[in-house]
C-alpha positions in Angstrom: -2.6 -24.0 -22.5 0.8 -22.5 -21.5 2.2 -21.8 -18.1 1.1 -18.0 -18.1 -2.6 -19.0 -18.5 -2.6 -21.7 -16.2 -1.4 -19.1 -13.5 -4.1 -16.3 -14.2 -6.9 -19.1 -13.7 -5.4 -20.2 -10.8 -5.2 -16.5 -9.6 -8.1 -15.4 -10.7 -10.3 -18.3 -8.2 -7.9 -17.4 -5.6 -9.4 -15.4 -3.0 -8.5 -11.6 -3.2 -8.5 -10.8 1.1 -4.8 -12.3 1.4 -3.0 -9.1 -1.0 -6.1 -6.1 0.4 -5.3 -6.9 4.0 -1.7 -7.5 3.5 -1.7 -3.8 1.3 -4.2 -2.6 4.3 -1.7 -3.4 7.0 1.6 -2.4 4.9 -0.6 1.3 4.4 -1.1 1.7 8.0 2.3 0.9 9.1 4.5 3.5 6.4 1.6 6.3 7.5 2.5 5.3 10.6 6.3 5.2 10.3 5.8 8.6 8.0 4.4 10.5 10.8 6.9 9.3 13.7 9.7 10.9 11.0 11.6 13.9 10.4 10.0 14.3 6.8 6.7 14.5 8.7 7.6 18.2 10.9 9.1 19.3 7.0 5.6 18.1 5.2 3.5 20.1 8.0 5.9 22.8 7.7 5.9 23.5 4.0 1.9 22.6 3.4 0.1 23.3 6.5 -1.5 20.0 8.9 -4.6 19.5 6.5 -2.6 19.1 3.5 0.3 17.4 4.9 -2.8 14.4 6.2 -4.5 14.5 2.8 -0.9 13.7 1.2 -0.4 10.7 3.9 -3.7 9.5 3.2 -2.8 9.3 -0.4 0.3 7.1 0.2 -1.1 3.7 0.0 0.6 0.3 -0.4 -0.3 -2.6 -3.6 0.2 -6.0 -3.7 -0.5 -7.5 -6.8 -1.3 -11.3 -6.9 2.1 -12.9 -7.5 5.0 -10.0 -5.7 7.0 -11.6 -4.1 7.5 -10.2 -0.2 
């Protein structure tokens, strides 16, 4: 068995809540940042308030098993 396959078992029984909450809490934060910035008033500005939310709400944060942070 080589080295890549060794690491994918070892992933794969590796509980997945480390990387969701981690991606969870990185989401929050840039919507977070995004709305205390100037690209924010310019978003609201050019698409109105309901589209300029559903665009935040589609900005979302990954973490794959094995990035490196």
């Amino acid at each position: 068995m080589g080295k890549g396959a060794r690491l994918k078992r070892i992933r794969r029984r590796q509980a997945p809540g480390l990387e969701k909450r981690f991606s969870e809490l990185m989401t929050k934060n840039f919507q977070k940042e995004l709305r205390n910035s100037e690209i924010w008033d310019q978003m609201v500005s050019e698409f109105g308030e309901e589209e300029a939310e559903r665009l935040l709400q589609d900005c979302k944060a990954e973490v794959k098993p094995g990035d490196q942070f």
